[in-house]
C-alpha positions as CSV (number, residue, x, y, z in Angstrom):
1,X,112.3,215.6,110.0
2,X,111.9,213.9,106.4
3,X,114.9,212.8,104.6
4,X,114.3,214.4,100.9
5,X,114.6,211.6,98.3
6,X,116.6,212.7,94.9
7,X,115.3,213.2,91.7
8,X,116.9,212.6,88.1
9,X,117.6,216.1,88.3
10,X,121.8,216.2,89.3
11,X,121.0,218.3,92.6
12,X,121.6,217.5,96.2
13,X,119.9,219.4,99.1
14,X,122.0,221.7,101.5
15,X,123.9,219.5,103.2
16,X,124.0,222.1,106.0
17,X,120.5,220.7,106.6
18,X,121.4,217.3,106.9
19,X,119.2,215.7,109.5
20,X,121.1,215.1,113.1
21,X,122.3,210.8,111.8
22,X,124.4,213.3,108.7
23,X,122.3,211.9,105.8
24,X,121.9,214.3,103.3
25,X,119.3,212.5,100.8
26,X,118.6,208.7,99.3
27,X,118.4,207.8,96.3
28,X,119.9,208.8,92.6
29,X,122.3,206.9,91.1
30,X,126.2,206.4,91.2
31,X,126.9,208.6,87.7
32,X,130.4,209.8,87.9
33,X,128.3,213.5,87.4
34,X,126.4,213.0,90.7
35,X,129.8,211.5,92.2
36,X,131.7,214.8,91.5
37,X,128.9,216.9,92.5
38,X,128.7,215.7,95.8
39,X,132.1,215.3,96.7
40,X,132.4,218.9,95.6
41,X,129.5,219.5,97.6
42,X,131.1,217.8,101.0
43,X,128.6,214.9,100.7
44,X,129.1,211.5,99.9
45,X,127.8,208.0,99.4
46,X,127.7,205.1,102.2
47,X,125.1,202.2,102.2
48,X,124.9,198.4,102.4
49,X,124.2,196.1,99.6
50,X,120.4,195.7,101.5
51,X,119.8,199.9,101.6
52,X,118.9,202.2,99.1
53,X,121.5,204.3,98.1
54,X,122.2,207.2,100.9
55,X,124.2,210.7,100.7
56,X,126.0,211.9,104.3
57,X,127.6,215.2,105.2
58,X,128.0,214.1,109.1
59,X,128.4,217.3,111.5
60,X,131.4,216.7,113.0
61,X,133.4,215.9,110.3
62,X,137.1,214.0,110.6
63,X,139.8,215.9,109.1
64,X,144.0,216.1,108.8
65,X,145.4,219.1,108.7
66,X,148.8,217.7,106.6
67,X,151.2,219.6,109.3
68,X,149.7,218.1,112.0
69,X,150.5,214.7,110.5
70,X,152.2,212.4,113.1
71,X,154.5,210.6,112.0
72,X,155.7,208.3,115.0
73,X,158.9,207.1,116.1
74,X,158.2,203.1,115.6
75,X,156.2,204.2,112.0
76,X,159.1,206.2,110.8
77,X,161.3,203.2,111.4
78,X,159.3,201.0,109.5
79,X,159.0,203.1,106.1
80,X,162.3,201.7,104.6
81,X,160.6,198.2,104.8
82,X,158.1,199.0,102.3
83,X,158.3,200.1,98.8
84,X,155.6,202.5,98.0
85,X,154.1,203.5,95.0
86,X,151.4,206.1,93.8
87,X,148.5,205.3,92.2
88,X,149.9,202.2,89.9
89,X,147.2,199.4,91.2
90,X,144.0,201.5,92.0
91,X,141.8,198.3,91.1
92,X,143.5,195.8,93.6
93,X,143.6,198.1,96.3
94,X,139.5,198.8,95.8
95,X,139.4,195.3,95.8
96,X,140.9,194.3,98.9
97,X,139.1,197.0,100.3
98,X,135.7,196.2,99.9
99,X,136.5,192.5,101.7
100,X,137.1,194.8,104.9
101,X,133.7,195.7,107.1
102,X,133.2,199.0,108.2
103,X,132.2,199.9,111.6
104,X,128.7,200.4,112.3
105,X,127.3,199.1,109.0
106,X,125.6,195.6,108.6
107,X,126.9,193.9,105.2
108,X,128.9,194.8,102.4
109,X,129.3,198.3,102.4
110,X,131.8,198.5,99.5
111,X,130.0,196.4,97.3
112,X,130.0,195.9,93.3
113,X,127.8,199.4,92.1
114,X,130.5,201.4,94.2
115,X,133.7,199.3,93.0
116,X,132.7,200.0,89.5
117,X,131.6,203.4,90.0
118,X,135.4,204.3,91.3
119,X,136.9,202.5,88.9
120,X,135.0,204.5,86.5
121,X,136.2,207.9,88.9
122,X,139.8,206.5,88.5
123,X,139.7,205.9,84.7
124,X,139.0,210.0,84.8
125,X,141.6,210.5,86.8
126,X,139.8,211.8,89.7
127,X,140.4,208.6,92.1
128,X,143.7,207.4,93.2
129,X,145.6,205.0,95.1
130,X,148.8,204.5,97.4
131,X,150.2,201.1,97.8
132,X,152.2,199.3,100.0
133,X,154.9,196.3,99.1
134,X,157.0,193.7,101.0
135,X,158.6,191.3,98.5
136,X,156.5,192.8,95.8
137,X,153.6,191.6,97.4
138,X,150.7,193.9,97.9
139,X,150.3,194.5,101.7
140,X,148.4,197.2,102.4
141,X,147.4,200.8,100.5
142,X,144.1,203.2,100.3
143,X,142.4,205.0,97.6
144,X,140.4,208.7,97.6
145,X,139.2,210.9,95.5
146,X,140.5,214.3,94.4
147,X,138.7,217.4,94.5
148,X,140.4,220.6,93.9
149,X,143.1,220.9,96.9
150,X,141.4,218.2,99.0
151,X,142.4,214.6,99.3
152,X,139.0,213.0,99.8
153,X,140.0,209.4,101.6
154,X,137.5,206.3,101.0
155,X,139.4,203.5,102.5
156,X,142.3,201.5,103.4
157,X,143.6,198.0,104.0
158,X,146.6,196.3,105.9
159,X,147.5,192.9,105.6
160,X,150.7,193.2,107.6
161,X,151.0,195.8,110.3
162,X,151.1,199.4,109.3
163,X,151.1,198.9,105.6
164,X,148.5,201.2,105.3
165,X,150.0,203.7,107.8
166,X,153.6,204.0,105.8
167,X,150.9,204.3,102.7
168,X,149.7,207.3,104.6
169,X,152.3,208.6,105.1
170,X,153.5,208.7,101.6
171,X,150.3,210.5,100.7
172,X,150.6,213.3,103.3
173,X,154.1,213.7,101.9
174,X,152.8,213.9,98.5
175,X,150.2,216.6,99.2
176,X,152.1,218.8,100.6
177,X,154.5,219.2,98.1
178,X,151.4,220.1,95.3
179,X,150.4,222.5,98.0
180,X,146.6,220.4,99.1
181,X,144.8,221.9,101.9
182,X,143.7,219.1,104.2
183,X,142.5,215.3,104.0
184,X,138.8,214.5,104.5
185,X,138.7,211.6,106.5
186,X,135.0,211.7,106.8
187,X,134.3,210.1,110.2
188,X,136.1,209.3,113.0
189,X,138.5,206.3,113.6
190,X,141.2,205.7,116.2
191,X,143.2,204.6,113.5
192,X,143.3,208.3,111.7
193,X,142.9,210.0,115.4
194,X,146.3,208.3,116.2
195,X,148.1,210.2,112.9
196,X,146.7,213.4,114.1
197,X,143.4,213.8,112.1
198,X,140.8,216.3,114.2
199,X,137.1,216.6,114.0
200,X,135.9,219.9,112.4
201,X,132.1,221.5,112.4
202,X,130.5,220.2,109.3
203,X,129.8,224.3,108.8
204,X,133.6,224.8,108.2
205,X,134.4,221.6,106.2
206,X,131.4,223.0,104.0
207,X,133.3,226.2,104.2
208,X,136.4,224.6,103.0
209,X,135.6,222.1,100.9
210,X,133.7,225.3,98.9
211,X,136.7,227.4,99.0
């Protein structure tokens, strides 16, 4: 099966029809346009510096459900040791994100078109960031993007243990009370799997995502 190659036009194919791997399409561009219309259409952008640019909807996808959060014993007595804030340092934690590799990808997969392209997101008001402290020293935090009542996550980063985990948790906390639906963690990790996140059909995350 032939993976369909984008046009100028802003249009994706059905992402239901995504070929087995979950790519979607390559090519387009990184307009913040393009950017909103796939995230609203349960697609989004991963490549290496050496690829073109390619679109995924994987089937399964990686969810959290925010009530089945789990918040563990040793995490929850680590959360006074960090001050957390929301969304006050959105460029340093993209930074220190794209210096982390992602599994399964040769080279820099959060490279310098996708930094700028989120800050840009950010600068709308449709990317945000948690951060962790110690000693007012940024330590660890993640970033996503918003769409509707889903927290889209894009990455995280720890530079002591669990920073990003407390940041997490600070998050889930935070959607619940402005009433979000779920987290879209995208693929899987044991990192997420260990806070509860599930993997749903990419048929009912399209459902969702839609709804």
């Amino acid at each position: 099966m032939s993976i369909p190659l984008l046009s100028s036009d802003l249009s994706f194919p059905d992402p239901a029809k995504a070929i087995k791997e979950g790519v979607v399409a390559i090519g387009g561009d990184l307009s913040i346009e393009r950017l909103l219309l796939a995230y609203k259409s349960g697609i989004f952008p991963w490549y290496s510096e050496e690829e073109p640019l390619i679109w995924w909807s994987p089937d399964p996808r990686f969810i959290l459900e925010l009530d089945e959060f789990k918040l563990r014993k040793s995490l929850r007595k680590k959360l006074s040791s960090f001050e957390v804030k929301y969304n006050t340092a959105f460029e340093d934690v993209i930074e220190e994100c794209s210096k982390i590799d992602r599994p399964g990808q040769k080279g820099k997969w959060l490279h310098e078109e996708m930094v700028k392209a989120y800050k840009e997101l950010h600068t709308l008001g449709y990317a945000v960031s948690v951060e962790s402290y110690q000693n007012k020293e940024l330590v660890g935090g993640l970033y996503g993007i918003i769409i509707g009542r889903v927290f889209c996550g894009e990455s995280m980063f720890s530079k002591v243990s669990d920073a990003s985990k407390v940041a997490f948790n600070f998050l889930v906390e935070k959607l619940k009370k402005e009433n979000f639906d779920f987290i879209d963690a995208q693929v899987y990790t044991d990192h997420l799997n260990s806070l509860g996140a599930k993997e749903i059909s990419r048929d009912e995350f399209l459902k969702r995502i839609k709804g």
